[in-house]
TORNU-360514 format. One record per residue (C-alpha): residue number from 1; x, y, z. Coordinates in Angstrom, 3 decimals, always signed. Layout:
{NUM {X Y Z}}
...
END
This chain:
{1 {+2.297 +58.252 +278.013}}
{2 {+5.641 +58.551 +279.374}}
{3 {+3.984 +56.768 +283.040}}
{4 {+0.752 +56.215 +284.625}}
{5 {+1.564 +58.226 +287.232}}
{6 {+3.900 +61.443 +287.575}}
{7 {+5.263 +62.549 +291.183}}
{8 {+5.824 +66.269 +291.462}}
{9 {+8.636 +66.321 +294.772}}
{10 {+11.539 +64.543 +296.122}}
{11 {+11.045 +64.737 +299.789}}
{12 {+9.866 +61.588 +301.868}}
{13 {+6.133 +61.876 +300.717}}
{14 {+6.597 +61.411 +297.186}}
{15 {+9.606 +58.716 +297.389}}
{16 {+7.154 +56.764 +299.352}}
{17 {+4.492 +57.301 +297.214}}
{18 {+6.838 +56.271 +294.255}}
{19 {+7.361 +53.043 +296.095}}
{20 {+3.422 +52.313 +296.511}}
{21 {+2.233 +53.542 +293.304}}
{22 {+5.099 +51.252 +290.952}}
{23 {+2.707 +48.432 +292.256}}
{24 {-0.106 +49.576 +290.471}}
{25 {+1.478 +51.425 +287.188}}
{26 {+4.196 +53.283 +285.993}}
{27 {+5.823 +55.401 +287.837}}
{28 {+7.715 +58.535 +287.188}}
{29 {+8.888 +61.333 +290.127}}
{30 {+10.930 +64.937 +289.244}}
{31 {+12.457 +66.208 +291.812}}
{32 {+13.957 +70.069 +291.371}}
{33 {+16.836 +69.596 +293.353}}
{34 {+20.210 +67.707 +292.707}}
{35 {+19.311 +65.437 +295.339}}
{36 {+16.385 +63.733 +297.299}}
{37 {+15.495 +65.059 +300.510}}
{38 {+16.937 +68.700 +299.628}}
{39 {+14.526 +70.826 +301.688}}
{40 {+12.124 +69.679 +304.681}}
{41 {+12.724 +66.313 +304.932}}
{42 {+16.510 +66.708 +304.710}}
{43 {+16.364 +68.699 +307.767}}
{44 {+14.263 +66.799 +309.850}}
{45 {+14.370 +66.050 +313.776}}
{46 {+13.852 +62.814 +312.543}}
{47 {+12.115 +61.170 +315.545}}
{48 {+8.989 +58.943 +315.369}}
{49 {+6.621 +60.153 +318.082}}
{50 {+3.090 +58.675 +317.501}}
{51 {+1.486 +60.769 +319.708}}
{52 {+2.525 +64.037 +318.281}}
{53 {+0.065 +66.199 +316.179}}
{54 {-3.629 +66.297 +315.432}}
{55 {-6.333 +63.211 +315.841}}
{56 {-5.897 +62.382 +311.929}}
{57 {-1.792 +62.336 +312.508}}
{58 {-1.705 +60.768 +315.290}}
{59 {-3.758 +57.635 +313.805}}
{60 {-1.387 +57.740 +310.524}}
{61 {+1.984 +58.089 +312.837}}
{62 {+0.357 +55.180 +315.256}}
{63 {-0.580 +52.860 +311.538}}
{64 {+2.989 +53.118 +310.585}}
{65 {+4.338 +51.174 +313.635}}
{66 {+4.636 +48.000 +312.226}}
{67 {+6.440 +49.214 +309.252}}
{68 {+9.058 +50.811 +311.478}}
{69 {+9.660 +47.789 +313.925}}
{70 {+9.961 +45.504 +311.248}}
{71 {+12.244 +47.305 +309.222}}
{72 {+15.456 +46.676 +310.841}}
{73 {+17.883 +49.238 +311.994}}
{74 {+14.970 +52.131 +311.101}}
{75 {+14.093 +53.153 +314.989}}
{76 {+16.365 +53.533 +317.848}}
{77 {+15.545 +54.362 +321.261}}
{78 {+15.480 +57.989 +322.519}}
{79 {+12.355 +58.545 +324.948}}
{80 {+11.039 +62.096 +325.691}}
{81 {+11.716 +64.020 +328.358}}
{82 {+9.268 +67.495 +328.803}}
{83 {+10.489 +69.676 +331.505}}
{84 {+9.181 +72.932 +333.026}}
{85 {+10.156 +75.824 +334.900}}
{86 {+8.563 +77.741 +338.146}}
{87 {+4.893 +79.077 +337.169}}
{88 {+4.765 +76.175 +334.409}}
{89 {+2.585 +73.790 +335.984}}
{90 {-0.416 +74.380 +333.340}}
{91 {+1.110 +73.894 +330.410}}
{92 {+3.327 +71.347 +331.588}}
{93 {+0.108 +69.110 +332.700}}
{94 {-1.402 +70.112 +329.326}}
{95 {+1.385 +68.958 +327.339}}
{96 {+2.560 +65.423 +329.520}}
{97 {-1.212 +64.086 +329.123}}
{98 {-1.504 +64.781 +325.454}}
{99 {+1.843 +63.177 +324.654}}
{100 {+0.724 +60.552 +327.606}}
{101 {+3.748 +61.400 +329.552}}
{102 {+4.422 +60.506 +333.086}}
{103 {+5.775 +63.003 +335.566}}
{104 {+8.883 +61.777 +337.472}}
{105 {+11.119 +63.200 +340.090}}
{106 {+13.596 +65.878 +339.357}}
{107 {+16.124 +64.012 +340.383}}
{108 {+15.622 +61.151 +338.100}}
{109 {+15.438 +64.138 +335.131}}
{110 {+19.127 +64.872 +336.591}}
{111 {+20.121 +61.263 +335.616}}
{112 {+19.474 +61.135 +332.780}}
{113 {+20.195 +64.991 +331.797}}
{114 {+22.977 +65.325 +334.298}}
{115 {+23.273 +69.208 +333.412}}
{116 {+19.556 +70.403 +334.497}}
{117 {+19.345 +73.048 +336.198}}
{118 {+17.687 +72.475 +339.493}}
{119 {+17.359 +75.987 +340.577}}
{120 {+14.448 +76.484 +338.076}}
{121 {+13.194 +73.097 +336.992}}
{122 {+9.910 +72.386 +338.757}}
{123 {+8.389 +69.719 +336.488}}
{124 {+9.777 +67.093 +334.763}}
{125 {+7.458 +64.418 +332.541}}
{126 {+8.899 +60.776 +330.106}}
{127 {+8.148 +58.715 +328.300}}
{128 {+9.809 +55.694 +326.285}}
{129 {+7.204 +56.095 +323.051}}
{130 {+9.849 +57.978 +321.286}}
{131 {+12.482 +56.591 +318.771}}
{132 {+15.189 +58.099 +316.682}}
{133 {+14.376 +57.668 +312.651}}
{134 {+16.901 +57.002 +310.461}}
{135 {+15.956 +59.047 +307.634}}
{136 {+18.551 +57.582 +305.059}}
{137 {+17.545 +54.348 +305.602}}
{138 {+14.111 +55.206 +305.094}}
{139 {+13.956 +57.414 +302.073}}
{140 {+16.290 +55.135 +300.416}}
{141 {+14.716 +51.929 +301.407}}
{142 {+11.278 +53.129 +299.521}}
{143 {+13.439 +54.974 +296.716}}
{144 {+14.860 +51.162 +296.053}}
{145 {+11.358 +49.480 +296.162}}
{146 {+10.327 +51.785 +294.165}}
{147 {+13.331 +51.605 +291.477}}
{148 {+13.020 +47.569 +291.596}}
{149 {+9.343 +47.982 +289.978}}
{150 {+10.596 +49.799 +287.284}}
{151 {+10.202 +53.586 +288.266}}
{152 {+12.197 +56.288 +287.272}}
{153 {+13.747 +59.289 +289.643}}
{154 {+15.118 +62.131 +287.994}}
{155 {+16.669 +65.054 +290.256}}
{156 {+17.704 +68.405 +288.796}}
{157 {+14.279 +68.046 +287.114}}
{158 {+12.160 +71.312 +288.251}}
{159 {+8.750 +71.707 +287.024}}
{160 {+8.056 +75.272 +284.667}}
{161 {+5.089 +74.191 +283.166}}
{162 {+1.954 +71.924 +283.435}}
{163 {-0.715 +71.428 +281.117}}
{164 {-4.006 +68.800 +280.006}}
{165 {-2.455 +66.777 +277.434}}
{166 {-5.277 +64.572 +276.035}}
{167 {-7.056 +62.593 +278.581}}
{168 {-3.522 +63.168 +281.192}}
{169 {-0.931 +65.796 +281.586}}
{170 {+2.413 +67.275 +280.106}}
{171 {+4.904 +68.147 +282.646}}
{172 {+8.193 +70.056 +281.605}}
{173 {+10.691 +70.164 +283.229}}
{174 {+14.374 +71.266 +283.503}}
{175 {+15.573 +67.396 +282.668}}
{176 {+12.756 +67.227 +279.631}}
{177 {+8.489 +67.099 +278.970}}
{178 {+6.799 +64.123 +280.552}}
{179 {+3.348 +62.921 +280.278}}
{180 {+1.839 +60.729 +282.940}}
{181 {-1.772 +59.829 +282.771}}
{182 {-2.364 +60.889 +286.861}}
{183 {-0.575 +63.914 +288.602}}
{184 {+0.852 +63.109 +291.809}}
{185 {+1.295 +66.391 +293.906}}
{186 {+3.776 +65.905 +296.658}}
{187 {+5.460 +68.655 +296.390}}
{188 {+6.261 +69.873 +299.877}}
{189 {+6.493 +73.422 +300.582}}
{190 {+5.573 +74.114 +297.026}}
{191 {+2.396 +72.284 +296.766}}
{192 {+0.051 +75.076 +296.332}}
{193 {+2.378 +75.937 +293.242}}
{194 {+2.406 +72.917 +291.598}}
{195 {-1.583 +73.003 +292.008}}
{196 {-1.593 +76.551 +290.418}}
{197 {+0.181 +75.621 +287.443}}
{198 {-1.731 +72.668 +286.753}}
{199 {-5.059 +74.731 +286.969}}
{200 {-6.174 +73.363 +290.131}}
{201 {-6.986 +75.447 +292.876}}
{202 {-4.387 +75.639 +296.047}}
{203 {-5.844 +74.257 +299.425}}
{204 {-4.335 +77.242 +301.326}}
{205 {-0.876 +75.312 +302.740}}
{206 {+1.388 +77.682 +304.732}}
{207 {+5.055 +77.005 +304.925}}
{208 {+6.703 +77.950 +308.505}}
{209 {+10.323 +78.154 +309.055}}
{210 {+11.541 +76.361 +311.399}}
{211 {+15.629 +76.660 +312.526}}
{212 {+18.249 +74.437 +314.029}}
{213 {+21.312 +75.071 +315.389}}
{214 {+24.047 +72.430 +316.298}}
{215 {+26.145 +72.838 +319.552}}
{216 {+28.289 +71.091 +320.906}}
{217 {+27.532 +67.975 +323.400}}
{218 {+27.326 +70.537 +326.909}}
{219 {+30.084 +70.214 +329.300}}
{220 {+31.643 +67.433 +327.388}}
{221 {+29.027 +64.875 +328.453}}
{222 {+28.390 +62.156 +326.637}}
{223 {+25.017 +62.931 +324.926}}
{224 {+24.235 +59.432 +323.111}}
{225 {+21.521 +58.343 +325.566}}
{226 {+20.217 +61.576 +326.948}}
{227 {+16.233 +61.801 +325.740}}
{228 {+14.916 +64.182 +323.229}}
{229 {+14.434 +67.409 +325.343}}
{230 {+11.055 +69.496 +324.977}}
{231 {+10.189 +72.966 +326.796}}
{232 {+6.354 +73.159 +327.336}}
{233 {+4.218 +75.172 +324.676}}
{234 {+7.036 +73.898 +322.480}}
{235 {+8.955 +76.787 +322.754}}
{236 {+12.259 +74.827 +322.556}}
{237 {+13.469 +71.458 +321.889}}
{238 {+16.558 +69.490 +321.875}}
{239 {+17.973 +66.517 +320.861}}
{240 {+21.595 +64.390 +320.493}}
{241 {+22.731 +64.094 +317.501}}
{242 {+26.094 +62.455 +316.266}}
{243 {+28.019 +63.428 +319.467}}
{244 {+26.346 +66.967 +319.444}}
{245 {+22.943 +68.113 +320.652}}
{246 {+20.727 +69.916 +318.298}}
{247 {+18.730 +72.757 +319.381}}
{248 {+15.559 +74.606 +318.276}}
{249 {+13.607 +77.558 +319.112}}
{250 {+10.559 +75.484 +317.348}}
{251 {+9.138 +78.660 +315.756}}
{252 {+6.298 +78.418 +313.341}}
{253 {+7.193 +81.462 +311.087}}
{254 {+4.969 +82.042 +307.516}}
{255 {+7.096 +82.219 +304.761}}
{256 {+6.754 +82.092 +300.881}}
{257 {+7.994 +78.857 +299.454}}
{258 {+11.900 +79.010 +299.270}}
{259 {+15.555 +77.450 +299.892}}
{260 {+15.340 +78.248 +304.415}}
{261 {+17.657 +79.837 +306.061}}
{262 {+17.968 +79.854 +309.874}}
{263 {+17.244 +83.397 +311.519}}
{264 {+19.834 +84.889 +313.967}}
{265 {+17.860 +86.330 +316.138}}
{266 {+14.965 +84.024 +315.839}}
{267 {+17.577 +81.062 +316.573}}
{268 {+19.544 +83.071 +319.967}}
{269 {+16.095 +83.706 +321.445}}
{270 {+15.596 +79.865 +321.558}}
{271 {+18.801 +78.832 +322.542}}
{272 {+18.326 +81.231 +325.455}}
{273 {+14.795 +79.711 +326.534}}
{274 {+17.210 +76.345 +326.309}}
{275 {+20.040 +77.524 +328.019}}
{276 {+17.759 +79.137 +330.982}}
{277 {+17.019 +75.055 +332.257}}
{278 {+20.409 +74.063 +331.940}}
{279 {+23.497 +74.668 +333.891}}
{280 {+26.083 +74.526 +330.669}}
{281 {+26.477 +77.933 +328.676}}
{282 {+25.760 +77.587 +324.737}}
{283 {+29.581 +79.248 +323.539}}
{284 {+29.874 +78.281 +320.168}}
{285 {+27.549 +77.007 +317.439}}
{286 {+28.580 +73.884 +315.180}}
{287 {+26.263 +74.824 +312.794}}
{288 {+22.766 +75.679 +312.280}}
{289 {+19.992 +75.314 +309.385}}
{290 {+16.358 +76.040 +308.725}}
{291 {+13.203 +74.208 +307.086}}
{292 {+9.648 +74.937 +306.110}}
{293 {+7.518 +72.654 +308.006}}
{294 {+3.838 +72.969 +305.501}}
{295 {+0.897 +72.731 +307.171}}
{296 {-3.061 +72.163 +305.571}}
{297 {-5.278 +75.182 +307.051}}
{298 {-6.570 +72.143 +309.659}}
{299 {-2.891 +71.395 +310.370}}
{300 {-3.570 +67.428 +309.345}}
{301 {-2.319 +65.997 +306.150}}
{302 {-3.492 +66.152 +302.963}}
{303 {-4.177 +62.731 +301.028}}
{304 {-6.078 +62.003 +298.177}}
{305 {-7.869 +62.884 +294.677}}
{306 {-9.007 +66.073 +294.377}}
{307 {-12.930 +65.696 +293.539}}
{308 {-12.698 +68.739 +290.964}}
{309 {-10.098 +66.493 +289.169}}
{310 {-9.450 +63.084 +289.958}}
{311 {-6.462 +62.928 +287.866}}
{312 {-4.548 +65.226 +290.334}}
{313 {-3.635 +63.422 +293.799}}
{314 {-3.030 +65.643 +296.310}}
{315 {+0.004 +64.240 +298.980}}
{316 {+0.724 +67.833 +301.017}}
{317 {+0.924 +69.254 +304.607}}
{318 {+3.056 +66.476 +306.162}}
{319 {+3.654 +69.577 +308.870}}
{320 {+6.514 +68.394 +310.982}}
{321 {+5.148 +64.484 +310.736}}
{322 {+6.464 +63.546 +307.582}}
{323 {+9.102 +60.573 +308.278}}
{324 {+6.831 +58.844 +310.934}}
{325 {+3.618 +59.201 +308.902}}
{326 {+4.885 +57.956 +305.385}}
{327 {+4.492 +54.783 +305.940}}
{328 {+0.692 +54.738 +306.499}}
{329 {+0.447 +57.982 +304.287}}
{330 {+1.694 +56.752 +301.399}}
{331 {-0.242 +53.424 +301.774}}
{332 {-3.387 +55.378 +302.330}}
{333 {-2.859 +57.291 +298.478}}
{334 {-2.151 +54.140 +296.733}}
{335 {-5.376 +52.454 +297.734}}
{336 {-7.046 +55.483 +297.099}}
{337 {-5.978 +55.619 +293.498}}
{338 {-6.569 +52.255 +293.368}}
{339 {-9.965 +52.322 +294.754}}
{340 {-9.028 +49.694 +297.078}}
{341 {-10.575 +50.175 +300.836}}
{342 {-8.064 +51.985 +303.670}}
{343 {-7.222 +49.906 +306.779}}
{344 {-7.537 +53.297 +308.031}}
{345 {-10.766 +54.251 +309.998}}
{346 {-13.344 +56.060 +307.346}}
{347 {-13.382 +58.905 +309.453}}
{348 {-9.698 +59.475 +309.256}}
{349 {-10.012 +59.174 +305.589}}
{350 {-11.998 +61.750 +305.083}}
{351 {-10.500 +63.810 +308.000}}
{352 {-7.484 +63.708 +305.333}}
{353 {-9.082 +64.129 +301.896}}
{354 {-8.548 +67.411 +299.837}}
{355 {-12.642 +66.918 +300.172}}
{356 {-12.610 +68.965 +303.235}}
{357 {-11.491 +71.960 +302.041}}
{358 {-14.079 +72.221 +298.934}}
END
């Protein structure tokens, strides 16, 4: 055997599944791209909000806390700010209590987002729980763990086949054929494929597109300490971002598996529902960018051996929760491969295993 353990995927799940599973075996993790990170996690809002998502995400996001505060120079402060227009008030009071937000005066909104505009604010909710990631740091923190116990990363390495070999498997690939005693599926939008050609049956993930586009800061303001903004229902968000603001129209689209693009029209209707609380004109985009944010069929992640095959681990649906789950996530599919008991409530265990679906 080539390793004990093969990672199918490149993106933040199966780095940091490379760096907990090179404690228990060999490790060994193709990536199809050139690069790590290529497609959602490379284009990722990269914030850690623990209270953002389902029950089961929430209590992974929450469990990787520690990891992030001690990790130095991995969070910085952003807070949240959630603000609502005239005729708003439902959704706004639905969204500030599950993201346990507090609404404050629309003046001190104006403060800190000096280019609101107060003609059609009516709500305005913060919070401090909400810290900038930084993504590099991460990824490339677990990539070196994981390369100081001995595993090996190959990019440009895409999968085209997958087969039993013996009592493990036979990947090949574009860099070569590899055999690794336990498949390790993190393959991100793609991880229904990967299941497909190694005979297992898909869980039902959905990619959904979501775009970005970069403007620049509004007004010439000074955007470094302005909080991450959020429309209610999610319909937009925004956020600073090396002296610019990023801004999306936080669409769920379904889409096949595939290098995203941003949509045009999809990406001017949300910089309209931005532009409609704000007093500065969008003029001119920067850039802009699109990702497929996969999601189970219960929208929580997916962690674990499948019980049809317990040689194929299952690490899929990080959703839009990724970066700030990873820590716990990948923790929680090393001791399960180890058979070593989860800090983790039981409950969320199971609410993550591929058992749930069968």
């Amino acid at each position: 055997m080539d390793a004990d353990f093969l990672i199918v995927g490149g993106g933040i799940a199966g780095v940091s599944a490379a760096a907990r599973l090179s404690e228990l075996g060999s490790v060994l993790l193709v990536e199809a791209e050139d690069h790590l990170a290529h497609h959602a996690s490379g284009r990722s809002a990269a914030m850690y909000e623990p209270n953002y998502g389902a029950k089961p995400v929430v209590e992974l996001s929450m469990a990787s806390g520690d990891f992030f505060r001690a990790g130095e120079g991995l969070l910085s402060p952003r807070g949240l700010l959630f603000l609502a227009k005239h005729g708003e008030t439902e959704a706004f009071r639905h969204d500030a209590e599950a993201m346990e937000l507090a609404e404050i005066p629309l003046d001190r909104a104006l403060a800190m987002v000096p280019v609101l505009n107060m003609d059609v604010l009516a709500h305005a909710a913060h919070a401090d729980h909400g810290w900038d990631i930084d993504t590099d740091l991460l990824l490339q923190g677990f990539a070196r763990e994981a390369r100081a116990r001995g595993a090996r990363i190959l990019t440009s390495a895409r999968v085209s086949a997958i087969a039993r070999d013996g009592a493990g498997w036979r990947v090949d690939t574009a860099a070569g054929s590899f055999t690794a005693g336990t498949l390790v599926n993190a393959a991100g939008a793609w991880v229904d494929v990967i299941a497909r050609m190694a005979g297992v049956g898909p869980l039902g993930f959905q990619p959904m597109r979501r775009s970005m586009a970069r403007i620049p800061a509004p007004g010439g303001h000074d955007v470094s300490r302005w909080p991450m903004m959020h429309g209610v229902g999610e319909t937009w968000y925004a956020k600073p971002d090396a002296g610019a603001l990023i801004v999306s129209p936080a669409e769920e689209d379904p889409m096949d598996p595939h290098d995203a693009w941003a949509d045009d029209m999809v990406l001017a209707e949300g910089l309209a529902r931005y532009e409609e609380i704000v007093t500065e004109p969008v003029t001119r985009m920067i850039s802009n960018w699109a990702g497929l944010r996969t999601f189970s069929p219960d929208r929580s992640l997916v962690i674990g051996r499948d019980p049809r095959d317990p040689s194929f681990v299952w690490i899929g649906g990080q959703g839009g929760y990724g970066f700030q789950s990873s820590p716990a996530a990948s923790r929680l599919a090393a001791d399960l491969v180890a058979g070593r008991p989860s800090e983790l409530p039981a409950a969320t265990v199971a609410a993550l295993s591929p058992a749930r679906f069968l």
